[in-house]
C-alpha positions as CSV (number, residue, x, y, z in Angstrom):
1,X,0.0,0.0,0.0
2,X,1.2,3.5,-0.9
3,X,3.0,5.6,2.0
4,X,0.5,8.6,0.3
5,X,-2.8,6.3,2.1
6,X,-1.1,5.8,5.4
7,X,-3.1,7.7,8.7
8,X,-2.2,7.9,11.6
9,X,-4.6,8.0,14.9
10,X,-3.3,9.5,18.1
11,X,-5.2,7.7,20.8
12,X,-5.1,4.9,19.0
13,X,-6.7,2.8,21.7
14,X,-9.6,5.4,22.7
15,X,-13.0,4.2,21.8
16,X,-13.3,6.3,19.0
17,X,-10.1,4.7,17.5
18,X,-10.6,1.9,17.7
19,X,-13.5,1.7,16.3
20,X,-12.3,3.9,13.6
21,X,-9.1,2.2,13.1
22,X,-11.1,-0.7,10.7
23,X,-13.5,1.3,8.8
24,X,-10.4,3.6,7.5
25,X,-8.4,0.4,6.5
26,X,-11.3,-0.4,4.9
27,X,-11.3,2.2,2.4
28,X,-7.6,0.9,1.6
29,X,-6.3,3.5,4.0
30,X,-3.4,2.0,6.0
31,X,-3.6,3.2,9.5
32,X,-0.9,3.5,12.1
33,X,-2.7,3.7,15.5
34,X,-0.2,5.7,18.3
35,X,-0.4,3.7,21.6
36,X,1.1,4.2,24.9
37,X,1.1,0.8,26.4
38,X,2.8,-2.1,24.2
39,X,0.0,-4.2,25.6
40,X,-2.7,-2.9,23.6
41,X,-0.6,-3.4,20.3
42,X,-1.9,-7.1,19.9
43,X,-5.8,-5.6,20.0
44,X,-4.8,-3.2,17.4
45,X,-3.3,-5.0,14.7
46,X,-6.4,-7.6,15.0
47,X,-8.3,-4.7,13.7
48,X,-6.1,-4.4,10.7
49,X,-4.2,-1.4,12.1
50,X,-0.4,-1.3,12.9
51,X,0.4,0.1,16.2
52,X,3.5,2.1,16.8
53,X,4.4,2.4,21.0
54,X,4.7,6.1,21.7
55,X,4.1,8.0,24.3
56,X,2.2,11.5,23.5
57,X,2.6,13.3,27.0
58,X,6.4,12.6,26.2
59,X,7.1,12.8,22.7
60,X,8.6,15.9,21.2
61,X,7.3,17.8,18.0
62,X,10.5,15.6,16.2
63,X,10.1,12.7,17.4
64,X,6.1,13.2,16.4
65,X,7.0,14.6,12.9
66,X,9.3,11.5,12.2
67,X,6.6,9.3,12.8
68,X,4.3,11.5,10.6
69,X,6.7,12.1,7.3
70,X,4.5,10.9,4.3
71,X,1.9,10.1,5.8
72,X,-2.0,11.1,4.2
73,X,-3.7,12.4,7.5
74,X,-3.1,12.6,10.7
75,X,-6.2,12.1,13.6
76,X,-6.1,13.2,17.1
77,X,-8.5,11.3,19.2
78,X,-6.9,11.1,22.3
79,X,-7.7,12.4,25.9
80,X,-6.6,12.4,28.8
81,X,-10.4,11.0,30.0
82,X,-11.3,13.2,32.7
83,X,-8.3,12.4,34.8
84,X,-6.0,15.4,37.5
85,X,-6.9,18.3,35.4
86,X,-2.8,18.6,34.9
87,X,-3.5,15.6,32.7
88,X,-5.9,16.9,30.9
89,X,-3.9,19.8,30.0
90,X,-1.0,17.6,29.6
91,X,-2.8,15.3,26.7
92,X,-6.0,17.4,25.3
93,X,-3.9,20.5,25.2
94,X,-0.4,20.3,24.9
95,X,0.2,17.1,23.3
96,X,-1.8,17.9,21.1
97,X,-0.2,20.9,19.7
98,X,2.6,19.1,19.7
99,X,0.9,16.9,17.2
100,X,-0.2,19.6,15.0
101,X,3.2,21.4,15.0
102,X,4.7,18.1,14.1
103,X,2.5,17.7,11.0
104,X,3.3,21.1,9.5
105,X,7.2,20.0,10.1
106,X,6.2,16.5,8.5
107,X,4.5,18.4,5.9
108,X,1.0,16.4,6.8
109,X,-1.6,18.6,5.4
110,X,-4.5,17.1,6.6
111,X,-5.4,17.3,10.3
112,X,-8.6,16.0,11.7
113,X,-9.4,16.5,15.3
114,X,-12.3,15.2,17.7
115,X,-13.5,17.9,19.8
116,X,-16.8,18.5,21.3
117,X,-20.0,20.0,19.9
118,X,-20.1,23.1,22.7
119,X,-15.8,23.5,22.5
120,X,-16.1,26.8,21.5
121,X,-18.6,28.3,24.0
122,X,-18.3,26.3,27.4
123,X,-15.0,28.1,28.6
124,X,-17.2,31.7,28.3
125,X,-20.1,30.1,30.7
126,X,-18.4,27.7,33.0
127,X,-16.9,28.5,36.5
128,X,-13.3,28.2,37.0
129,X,-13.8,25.8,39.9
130,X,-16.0,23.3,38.0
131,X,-14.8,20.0,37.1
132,X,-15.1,20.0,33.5
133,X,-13.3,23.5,33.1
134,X,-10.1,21.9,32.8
135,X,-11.3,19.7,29.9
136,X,-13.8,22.4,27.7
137,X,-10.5,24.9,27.9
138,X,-8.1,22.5,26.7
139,X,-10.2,21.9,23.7
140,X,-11.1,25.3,23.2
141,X,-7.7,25.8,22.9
142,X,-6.4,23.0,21.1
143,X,-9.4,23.6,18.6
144,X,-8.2,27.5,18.2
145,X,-4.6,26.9,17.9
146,X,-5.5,24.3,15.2
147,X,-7.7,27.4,13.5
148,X,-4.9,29.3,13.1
149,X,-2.9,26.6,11.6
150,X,-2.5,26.4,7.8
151,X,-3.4,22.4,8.1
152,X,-5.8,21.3,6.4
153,X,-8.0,21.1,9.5
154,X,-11.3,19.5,10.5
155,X,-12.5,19.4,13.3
156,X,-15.5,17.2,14.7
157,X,-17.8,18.2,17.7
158,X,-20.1,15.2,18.5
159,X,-22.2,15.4,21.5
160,X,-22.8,13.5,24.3
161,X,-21.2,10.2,23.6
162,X,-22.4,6.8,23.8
163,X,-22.2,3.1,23.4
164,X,-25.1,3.0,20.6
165,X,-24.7,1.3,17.7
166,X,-24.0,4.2,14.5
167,X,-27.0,4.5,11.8
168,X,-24.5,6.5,9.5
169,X,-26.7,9.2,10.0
170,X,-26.5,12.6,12.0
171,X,-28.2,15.9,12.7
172,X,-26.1,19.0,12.1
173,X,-25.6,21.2,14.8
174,X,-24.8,25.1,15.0
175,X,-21.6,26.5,16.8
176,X,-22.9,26.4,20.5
177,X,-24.4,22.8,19.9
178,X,-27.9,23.9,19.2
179,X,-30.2,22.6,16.7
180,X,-32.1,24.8,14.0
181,X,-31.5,27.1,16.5
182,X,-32.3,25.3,19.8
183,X,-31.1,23.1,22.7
184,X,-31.3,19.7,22.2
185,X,-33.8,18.1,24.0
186,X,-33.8,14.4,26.2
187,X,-31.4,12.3,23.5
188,X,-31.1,14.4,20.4
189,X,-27.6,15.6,22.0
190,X,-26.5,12.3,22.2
191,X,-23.6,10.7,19.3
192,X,-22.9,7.3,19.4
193,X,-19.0,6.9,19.4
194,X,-19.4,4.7,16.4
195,X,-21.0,7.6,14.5
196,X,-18.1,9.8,15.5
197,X,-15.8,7.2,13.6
198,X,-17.8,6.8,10.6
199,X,-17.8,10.5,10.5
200,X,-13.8,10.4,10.9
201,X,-13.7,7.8,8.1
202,X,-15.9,10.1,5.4
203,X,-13.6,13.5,6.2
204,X,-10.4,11.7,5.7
205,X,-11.6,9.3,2.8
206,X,-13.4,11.8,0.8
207,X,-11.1,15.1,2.2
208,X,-14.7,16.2,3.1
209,X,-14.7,19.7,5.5
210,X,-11.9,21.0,5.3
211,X,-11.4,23.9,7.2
212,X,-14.4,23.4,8.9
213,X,-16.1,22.7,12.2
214,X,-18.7,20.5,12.1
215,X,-20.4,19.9,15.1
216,X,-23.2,16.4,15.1
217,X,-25.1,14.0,16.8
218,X,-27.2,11.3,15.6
219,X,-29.8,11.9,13.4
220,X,-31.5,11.5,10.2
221,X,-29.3,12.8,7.2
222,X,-26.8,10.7,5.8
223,X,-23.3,11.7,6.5
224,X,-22.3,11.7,3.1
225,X,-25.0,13.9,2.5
226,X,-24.9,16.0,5.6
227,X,-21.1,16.5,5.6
């Protein structure tokens, strides 16, 4: 398989990965998933993925952009996962412009980041002293220094996540997570993880949004269509 197919996930063993991880290799991508624990490497290559041992929190933009060199895309889907809010910085914001500075060195156009559908607007309404202000500023930031990039950036802001099976379909929603103009209500918030990685799959097969935000949660439009 050409080098010009290869992708490489960042967090490879997340959820999201690695349910993304087949569905890109099977549209003859060849995807290199980024783990930090060697013991996880036998899970990934089952799902058709080769898994490279590196640790994010510790690599260097270098180190990152050696890895990177060639390569199609690169997809940042890790997080810290609401651990001491000095990891979350650690992982959802500085590693993760390590990442991005290491695909401009690579020369790794194509950036696709998962982010959350209210990323841009939670930091503005959220006390300092709640819990989850650690995590919505680290992706508000990570998500604006990728802005001002020149990648060839996506970035994807699914809802509420769950276990759910994907339908391949979704409901756009606006910047602040609303719908036509309104809060979701009960479960329309909700995205099923497996959504969020069909949704990776389409941007990087069909270099669909680029430059764009797209924020989503299941729904009734097919992706292709909606995105």
């Amino acid at each position: 398989m050409s080098e010009a197919n290869r992708v490489v996930i960042i967090g490879g063993h997340g959820k999201v990965a690695l349910l993304a991880a087949p569905k890109l290799a099977s549209h003859g991508l060849s995807v290199e998933s980024v783990i930090r624990n060697p013991e996880h490497s036998e899970e990934i290559s089952a799902l058709g993925a080769t898994p490279v041992v590196l640790d994010i929190e510790q690599a260097d933009v270098d180190s990152l952009a050696q890895h990177f060199a060639g390569a199609k895309a690169v997809v940042f889907s890790a997080g810290a996962g609401g651990g001491s809010p000095e990891r979350t910085l650690a992982v959802d914001y500085e590693a993760a412009v390590r990442t991005m500075k290491a695909a401009e060195q690579a020369g790794v156009k194509r950036f696709v980041m998962v982010s959350y559908a209210r990323a841009s607007v939670d930091v503005d309404s959220l006390e300092k002293d709640n819990s989850f202000y650690t995590y919505a500023k680290a992706k508000h930031d990570a998500d604006a220094f990728l802005r001002a990039t020149d990648l060839d950036y996506t970035i994807l802001g699914p809802g509420l996540l769950t276990l759910d099976q994907s339908t391949a379909r979704v409901t756009l929603a606006d910047e602040v997570g609303n719908i036509q103009g309104r809060a979701p209500e009960n479960d329309e918030g909700n995205t099923a993880r497996e959504t969020v990685a069909d949704v990776v799959t389409h941007v990087v097969a069909k270099d669909a949004a680029i430059k764009q935000t797209v924020n989503f949660y299941d729904g009734q439009t097919p992706i292709t269509e909606a995105i």
